[in-house]
Each structure stands twice: as structure tokens, then as C-alpha cells.
C-alpha positions as protocol buffer text, in pm:
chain_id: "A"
residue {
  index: 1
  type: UNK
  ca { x: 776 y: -207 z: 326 }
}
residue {
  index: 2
  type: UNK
  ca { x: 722 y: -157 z: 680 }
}
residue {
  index: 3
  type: UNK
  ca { x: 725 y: 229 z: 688 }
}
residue {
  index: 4
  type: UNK
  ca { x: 427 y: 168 z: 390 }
}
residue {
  index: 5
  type: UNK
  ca { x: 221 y: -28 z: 656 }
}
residue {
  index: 6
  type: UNK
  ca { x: 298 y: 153 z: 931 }
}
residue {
  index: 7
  type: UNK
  ca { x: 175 y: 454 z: 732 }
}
residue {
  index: 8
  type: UNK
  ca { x: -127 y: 284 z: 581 }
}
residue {
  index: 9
  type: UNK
  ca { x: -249 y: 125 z: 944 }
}
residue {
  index: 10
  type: UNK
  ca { x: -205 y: 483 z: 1065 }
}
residue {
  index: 11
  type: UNK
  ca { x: -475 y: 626 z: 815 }
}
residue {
  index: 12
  type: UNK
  ca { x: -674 y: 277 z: 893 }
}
residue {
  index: 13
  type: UNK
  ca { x: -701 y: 388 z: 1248 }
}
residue {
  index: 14
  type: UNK
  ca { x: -776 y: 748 z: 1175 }
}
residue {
  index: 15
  type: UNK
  ca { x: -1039 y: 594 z: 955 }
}
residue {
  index: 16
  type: UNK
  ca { x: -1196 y: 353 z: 1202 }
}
residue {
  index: 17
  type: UNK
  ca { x: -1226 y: 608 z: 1469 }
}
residue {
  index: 18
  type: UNK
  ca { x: -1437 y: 820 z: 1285 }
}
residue {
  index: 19
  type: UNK
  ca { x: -1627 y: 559 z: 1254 }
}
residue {
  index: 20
  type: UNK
  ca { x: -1791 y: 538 z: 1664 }
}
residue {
  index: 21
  type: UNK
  ca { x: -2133 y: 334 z: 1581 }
}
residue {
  index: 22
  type: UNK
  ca { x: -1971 y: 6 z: 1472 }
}
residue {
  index: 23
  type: UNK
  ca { x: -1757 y: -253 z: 1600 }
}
residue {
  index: 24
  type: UNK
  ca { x: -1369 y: -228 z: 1559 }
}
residue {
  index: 25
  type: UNK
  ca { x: -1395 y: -562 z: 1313 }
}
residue {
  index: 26
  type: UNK
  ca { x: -1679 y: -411 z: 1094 }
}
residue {
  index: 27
  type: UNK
  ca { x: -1495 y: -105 z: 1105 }
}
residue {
  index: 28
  type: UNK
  ca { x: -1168 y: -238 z: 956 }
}
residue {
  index: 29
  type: UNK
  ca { x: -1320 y: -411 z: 705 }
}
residue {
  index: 30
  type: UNK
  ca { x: -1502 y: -135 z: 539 }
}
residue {
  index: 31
  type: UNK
  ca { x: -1172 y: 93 z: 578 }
}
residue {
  index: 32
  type: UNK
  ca { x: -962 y: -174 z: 378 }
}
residue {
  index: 33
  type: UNK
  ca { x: -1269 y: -244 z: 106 }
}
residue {
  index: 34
  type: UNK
  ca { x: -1277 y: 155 z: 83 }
}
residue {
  index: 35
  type: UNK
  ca { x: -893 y: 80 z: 17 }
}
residue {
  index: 36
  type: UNK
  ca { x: -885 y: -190 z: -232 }
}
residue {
  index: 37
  type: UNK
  ca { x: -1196 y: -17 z: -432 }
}
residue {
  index: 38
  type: UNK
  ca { x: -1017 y: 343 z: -462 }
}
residue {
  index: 39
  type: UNK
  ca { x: -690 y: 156 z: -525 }
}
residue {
  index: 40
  type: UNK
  ca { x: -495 y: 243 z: -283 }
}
residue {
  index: 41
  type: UNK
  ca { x: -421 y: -138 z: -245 }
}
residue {
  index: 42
  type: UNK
  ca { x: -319 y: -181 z: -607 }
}
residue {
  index: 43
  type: UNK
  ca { x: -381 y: -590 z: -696 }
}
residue {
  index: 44
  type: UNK
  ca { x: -66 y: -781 z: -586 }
}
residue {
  index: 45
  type: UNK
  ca { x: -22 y: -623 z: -261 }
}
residue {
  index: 46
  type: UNK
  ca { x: 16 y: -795 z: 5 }
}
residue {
  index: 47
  type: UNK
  ca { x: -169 y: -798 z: 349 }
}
residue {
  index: 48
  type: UNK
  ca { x: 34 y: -785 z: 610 }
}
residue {
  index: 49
  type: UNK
  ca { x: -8 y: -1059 z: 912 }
}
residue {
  index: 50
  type: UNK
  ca { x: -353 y: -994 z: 1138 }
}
residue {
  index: 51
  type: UNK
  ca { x: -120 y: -1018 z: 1439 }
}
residue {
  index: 52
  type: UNK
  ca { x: 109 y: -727 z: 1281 }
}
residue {
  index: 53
  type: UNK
  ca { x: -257 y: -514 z: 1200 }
}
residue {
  index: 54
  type: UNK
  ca { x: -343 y: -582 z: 1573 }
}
residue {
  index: 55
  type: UNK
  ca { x: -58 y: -458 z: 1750 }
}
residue {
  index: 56
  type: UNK
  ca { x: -67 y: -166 z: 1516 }
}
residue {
  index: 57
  type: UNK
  ca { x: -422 y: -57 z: 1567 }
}
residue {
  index: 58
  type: UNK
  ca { x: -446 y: -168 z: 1933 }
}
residue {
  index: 59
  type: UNK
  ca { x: -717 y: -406 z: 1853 }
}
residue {
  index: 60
  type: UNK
  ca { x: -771 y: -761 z: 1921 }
}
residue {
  index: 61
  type: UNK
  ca { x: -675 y: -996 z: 1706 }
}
residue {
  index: 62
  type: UNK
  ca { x: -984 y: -1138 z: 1658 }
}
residue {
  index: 63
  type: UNK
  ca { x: -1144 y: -863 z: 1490 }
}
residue {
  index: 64
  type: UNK
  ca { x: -883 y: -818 z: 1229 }
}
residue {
  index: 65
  type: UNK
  ca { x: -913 y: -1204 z: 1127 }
}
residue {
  index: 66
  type: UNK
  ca { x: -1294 y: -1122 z: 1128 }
}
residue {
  index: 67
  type: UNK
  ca { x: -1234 y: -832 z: 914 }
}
residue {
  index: 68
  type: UNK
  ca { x: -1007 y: -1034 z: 687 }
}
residue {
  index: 69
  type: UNK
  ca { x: -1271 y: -1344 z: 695 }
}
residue {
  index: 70
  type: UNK
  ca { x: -1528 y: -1112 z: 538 }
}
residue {
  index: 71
  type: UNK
  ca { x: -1296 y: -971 z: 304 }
}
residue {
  index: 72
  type: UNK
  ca { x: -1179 y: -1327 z: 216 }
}
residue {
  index: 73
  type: UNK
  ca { x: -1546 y: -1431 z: 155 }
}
residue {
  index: 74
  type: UNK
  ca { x: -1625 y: -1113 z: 36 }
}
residue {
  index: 75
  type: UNK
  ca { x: -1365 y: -1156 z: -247 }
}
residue {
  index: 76
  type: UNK
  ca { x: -1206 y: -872 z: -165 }
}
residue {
  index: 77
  type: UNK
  ca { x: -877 y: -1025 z: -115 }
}
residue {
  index: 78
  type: UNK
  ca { x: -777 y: -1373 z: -191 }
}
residue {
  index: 79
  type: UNK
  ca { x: -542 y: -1614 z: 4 }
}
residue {
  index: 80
  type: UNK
  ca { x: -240 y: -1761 z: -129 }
}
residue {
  index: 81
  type: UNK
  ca { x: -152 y: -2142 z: -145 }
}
residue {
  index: 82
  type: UNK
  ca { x: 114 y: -2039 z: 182 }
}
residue {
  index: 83
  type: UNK
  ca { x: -132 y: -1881 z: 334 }
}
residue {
  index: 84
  type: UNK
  ca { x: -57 y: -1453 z: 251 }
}
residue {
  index: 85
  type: UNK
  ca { x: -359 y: -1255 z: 223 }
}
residue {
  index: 86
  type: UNK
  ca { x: -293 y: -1071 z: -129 }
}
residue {
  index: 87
  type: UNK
  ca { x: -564 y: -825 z: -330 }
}
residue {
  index: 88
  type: UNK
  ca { x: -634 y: -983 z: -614 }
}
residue {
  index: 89
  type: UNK
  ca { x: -659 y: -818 z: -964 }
}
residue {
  index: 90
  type: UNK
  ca { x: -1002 y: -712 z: -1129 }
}
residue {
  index: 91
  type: UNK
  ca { x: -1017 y: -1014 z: -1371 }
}
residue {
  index: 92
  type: UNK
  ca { x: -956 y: -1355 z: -1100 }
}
residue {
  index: 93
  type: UNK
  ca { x: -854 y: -1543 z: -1404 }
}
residue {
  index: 94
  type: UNK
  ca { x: -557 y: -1312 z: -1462 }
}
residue {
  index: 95
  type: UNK
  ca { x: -251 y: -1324 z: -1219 }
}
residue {
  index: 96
  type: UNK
  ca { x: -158 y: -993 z: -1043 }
}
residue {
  index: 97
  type: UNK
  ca { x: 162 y: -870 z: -1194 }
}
residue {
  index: 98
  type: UNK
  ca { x: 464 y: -811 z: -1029 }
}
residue {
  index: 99
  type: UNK
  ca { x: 445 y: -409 z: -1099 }
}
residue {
  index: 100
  type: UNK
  ca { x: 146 y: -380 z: -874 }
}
residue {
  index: 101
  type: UNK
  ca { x: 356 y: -482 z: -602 }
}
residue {
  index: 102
  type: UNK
  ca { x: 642 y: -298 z: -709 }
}
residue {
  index: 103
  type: UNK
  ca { x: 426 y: 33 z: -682 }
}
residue {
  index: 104
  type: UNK
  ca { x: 331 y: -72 z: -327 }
}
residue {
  index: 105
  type: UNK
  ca { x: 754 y: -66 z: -254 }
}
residue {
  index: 106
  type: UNK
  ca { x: 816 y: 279 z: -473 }
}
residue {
  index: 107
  type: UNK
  ca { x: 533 y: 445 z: -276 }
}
residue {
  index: 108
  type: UNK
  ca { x: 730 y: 298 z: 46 }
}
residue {
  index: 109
  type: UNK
  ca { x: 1026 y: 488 z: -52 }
}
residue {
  index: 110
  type: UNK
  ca { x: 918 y: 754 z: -169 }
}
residue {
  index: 111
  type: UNK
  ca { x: 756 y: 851 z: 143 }
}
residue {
  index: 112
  type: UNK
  ca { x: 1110 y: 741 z: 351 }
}
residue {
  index: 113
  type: UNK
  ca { x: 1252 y: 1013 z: 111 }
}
residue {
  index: 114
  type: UNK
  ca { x: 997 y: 1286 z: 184 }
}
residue {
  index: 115
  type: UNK
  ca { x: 1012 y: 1251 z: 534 }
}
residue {
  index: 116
  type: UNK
  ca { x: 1406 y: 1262 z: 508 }
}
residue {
  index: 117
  type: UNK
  ca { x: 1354 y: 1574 z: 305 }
}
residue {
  index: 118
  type: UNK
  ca { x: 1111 y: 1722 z: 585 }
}
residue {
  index: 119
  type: UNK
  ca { x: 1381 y: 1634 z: 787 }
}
residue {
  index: 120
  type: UNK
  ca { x: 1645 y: 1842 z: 617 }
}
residue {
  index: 121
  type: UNK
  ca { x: 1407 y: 2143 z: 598 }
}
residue {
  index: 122
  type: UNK
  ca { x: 1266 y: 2148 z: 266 }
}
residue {
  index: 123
  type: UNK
  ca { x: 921 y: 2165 z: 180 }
}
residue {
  index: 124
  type: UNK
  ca { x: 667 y: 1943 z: -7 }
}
residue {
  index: 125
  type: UNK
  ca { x: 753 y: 2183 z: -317 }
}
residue {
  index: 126
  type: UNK
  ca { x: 1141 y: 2134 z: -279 }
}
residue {
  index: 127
  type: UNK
  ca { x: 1053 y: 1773 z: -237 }
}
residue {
  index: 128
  type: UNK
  ca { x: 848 y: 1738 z: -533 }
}
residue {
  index: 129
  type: UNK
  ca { x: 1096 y: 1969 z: -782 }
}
residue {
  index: 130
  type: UNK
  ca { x: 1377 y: 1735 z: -620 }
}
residue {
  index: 131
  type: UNK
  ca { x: 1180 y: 1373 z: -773 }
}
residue {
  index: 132
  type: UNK
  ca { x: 1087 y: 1523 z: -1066 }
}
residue {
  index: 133
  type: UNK
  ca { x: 1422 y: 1656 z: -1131 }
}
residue {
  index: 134
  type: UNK
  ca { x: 1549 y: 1300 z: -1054 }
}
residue {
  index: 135
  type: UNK
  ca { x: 1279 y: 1107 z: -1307 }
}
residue {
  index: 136
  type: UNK
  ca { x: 1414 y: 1387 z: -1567 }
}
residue {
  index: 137
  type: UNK
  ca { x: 1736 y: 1233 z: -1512 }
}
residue {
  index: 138
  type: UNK
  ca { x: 1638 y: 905 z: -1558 }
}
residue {
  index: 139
  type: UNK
  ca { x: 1446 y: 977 z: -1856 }
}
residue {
  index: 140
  type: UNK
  ca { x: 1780 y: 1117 z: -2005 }
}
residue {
  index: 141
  type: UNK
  ca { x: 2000 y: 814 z: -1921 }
}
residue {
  index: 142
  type: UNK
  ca { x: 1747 y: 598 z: -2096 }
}
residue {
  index: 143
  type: UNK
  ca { x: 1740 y: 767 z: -2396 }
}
residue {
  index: 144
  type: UNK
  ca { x: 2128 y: 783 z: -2396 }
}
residue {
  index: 145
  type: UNK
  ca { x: 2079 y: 417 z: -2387 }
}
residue {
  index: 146
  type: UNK
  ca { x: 1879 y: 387 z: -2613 }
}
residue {
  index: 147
  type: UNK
  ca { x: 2103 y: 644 z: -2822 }
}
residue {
  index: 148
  type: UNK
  ca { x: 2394 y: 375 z: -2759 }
}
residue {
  index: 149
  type: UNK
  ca { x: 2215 y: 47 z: -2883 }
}
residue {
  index: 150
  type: UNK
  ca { x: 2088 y: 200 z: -3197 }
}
residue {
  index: 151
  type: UNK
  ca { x: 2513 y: 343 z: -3274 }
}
């Protein structure tokens, strides 16, 4: 989860830069609305801590609890009972379901394995072939499962 983050403030800050008439708060709150509203924070993910945000963006923690604030009031994201800043779904009187955050790990992952591929020399292609090879895979073993319950 923390290679996600670190990978998501990243863009945030790319973001936010481009963005010179504004202040740093004003800036990171449009970048994470932008966020939630294309989905790239699927509902159920989790914010992480303004104090993490900070340090990663080099920016005062003041501004990211402003930018959260107006988000909050903005009903962008919603607050748990203990306090976690989560993305609520698109109907508030459903629950966000566990697979949203699930996706939010898988993408984490998957990006640890692309790098390691990088790492080893392949290419986005290789790296691509190389997943879909592996969902192929798991596509097979289910069916043989499948195969096995109905014997």
C-alpha cells in the first residue's frame, strides 16, 4: 500500500505544480477531486494520514487538512467513526465494498511487479504478455475447479 501512495502523491505533486496561480491547499484539493471524479480513487479507498501527504509533497500540514476539510465538506470523501478519511461510494446510503479497496492493493502490486520487471530488463510489452499470461493461468485453474466440483 505504501508504494500505491507514494506513487499517487508523486503524480499529486506533478499535478499541483502545474498548477503556479493557486495556493498549495487549493491546489491539492482540486488534484484529489480530479482523482475521486475520474476514479482513480475507486470508493473504499482510503486516505492516507495529512501528516503522511505532507511529508510527501513537502507541504505544510496545514494545507493538506485544509484540502481534506473542503473535501470533507465538499462530500468528496467522508470520515470514518475512528477517524480515516475514506471516498465514499456514489450512492451514501450504500456501504463501499470491500473490492474497491481490494483494487486499490492489486494496482499496488501490480506496479511493485512492473517495476521489478523494468528491473530485470523487460519492457512494458514483456510485462504486459507476462500478467496476461498469468490471469490465463488463473482462468484455467478455475475452470479445472470448477471441472472438479461438478465430477
Amino acid at each position: 500500500m505504501d508504494d500505491y501512495w507514494a506513487t499517487r502523491t508523486g503524480r499529486w505533486r506533478r499535478k499541483m505544480l502545474q498548477q503556479a496561480t493557486r495556493s498549495l491547499g487549493e491546489r491539492l484539493y482540486e488534484v484529489i477531486r480530479v482523482d475521486i471524479e475520474a476514479g482513480a480513487l475507486p470508493a473504499g479507498a482510503l486516505l492516507p494520514p495529512a501528516q503522511r501527504v505532507a511529508q510527501e509533497l513537502a507541504l505544510d500540514a496545514t494545507d493538506v487538512r485544509a484540502a481534506f476539510a473542503r473535501l470533507l465538506a465538499d462530500g468528496h470523501i467522508a470520515q470514518r467513526k475512528d477517524g480515516v478519511l475514506v471516498i465514499p461510494g456514489r450512492d451514501p446510503d450504500v456501504a463501499a465494498s470491500v473490492g474497491d479497496a481490494t483494487q486499490i492493493r492489486f494496482e499496488a502490486a501490480l506496479l511493485r511487479a512492473i517495476r521489478e520487471a523494468a528491473a530485470r530488463g523487460l519492457d512494458s510489452s514483456e510485462a504486459t504478455g507476462m500478467f496476461k499470461a498469468a490471469v490465463q493461468r488463473l482462468r484455467e485453474m478455475e475452470r479445472n475447479r470448477a471441472n472438479d466440483h461438478d465430477d
